[in-house]
C-alpha positions as CSV (number, residue, x, y, z in Angstrom):
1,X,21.4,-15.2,22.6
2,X,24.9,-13.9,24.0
3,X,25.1,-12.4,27.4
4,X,27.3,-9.8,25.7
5,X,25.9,-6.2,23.8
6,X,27.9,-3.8,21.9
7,X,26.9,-1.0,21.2
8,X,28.2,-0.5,17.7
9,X,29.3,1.9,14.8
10,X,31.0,-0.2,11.8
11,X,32.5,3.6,10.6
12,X,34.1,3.9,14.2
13,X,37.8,1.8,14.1
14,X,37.8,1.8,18.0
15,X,34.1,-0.1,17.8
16,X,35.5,-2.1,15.1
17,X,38.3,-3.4,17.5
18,X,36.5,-3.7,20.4
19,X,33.9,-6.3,18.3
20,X,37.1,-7.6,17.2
21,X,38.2,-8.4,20.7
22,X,35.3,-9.7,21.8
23,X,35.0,-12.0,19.3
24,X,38.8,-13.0,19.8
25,X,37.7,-14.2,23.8
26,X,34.9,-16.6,21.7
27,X,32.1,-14.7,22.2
28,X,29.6,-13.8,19.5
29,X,28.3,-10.7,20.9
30,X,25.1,-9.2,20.5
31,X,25.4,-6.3,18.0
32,X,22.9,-2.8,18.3
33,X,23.5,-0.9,15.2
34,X,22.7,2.0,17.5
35,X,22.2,4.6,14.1
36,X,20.2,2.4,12.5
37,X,18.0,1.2,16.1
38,X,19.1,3.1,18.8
39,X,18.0,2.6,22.1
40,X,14.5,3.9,23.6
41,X,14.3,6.3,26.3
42,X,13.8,3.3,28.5
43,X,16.8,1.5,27.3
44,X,18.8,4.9,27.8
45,X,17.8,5.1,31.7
46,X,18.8,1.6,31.7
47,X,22.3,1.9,30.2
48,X,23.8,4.8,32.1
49,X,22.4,3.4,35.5
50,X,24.0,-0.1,34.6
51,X,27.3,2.1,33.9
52,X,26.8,4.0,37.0
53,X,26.9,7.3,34.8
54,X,24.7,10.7,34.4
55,X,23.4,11.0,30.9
56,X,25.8,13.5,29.4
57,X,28.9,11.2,30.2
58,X,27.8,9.1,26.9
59,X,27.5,12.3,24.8
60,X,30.0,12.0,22.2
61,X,30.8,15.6,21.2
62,X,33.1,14.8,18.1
63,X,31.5,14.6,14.4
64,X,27.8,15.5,16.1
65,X,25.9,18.0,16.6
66,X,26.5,18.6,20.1
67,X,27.5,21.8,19.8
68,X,25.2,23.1,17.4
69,X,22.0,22.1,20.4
70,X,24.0,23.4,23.0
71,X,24.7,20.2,25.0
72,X,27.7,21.8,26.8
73,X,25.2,24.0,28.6
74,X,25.2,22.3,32.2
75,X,21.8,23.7,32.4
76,X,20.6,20.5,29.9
77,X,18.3,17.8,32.4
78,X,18.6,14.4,31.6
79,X,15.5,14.5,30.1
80,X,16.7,17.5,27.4
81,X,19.8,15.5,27.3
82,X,18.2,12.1,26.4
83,X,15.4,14.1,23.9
84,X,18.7,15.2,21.9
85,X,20.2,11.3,22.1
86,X,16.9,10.0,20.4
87,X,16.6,12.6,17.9
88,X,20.8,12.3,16.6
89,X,21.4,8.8,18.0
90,X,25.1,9.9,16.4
91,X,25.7,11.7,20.0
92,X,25.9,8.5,21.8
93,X,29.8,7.9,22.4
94,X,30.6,4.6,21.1
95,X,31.1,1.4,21.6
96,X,29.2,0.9,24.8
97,X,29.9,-2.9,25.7
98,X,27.4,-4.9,28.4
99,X,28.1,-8.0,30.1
100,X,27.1,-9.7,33.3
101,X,30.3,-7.5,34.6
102,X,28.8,-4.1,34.0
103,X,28.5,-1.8,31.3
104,X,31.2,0.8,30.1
105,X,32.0,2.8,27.0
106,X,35.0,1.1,25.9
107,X,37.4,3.6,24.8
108,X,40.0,2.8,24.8
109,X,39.9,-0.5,23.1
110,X,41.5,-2.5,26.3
111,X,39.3,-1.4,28.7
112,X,36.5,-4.3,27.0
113,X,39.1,-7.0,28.5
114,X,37.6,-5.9,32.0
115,X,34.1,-6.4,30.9
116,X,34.8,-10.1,29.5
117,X,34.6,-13.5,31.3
118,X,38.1,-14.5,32.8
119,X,40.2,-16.6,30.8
């Protein structure tokens, strides 16, 4: 099993490339179809305390429904925040790459080369 997770939307170019880099450093990564199995509550906590982030930085806003719940409000705990995630697992910004370097959202597409094992 690879030491390396993306988090990843085949529709989304950017998560396309990233994979695409990854696999051009030789690494067969491990791939989480997040729509299809997206990550527990659990695995949320985990992810944005790996990447050092609150919750709402891994909202994607674009093409969800972010709006439409009110996500913006800065009222929203974690908790509300993460309920939304698991109900639309389309509001998680994408891709979110984890290696034994840390764990970022890698947008834009060169910032996975600082997550992947030197040359």
């Amino acid at each position: 099993m690879s030491d390396v997770t993306i988090f990843h939307n085949p529709a989304c170019g950017t998560s396309r490339n990233v994979l695409a880099l990854i696999r051009e450093a030789g690494i067969e990564p491990n791939v989480v179809l997040y729509l299809k199995t997206p990550p527990s509550r659990d695995e949320l906590h985990a992810l944005t305390a790996k990447m050092g982030v609150p919750v709402r930085a891994i909202l994607r806003r674009k093409g969800t429904p972010y709006d439409e719940l009110g996500l913006g409000d800065p009222g929203k705990t974690d908790a509300e925040l993460i309920d939304a995630i698991l109900a639309h697992p389309i509001l998680i910004e994408r891709p979110i790459v984890v290696t034994p370097k840390g764990a970022r959202i890698c947008r834009p597409v060169d910032t996975v080369r600082e997550l992947l094992p030197d040359a």
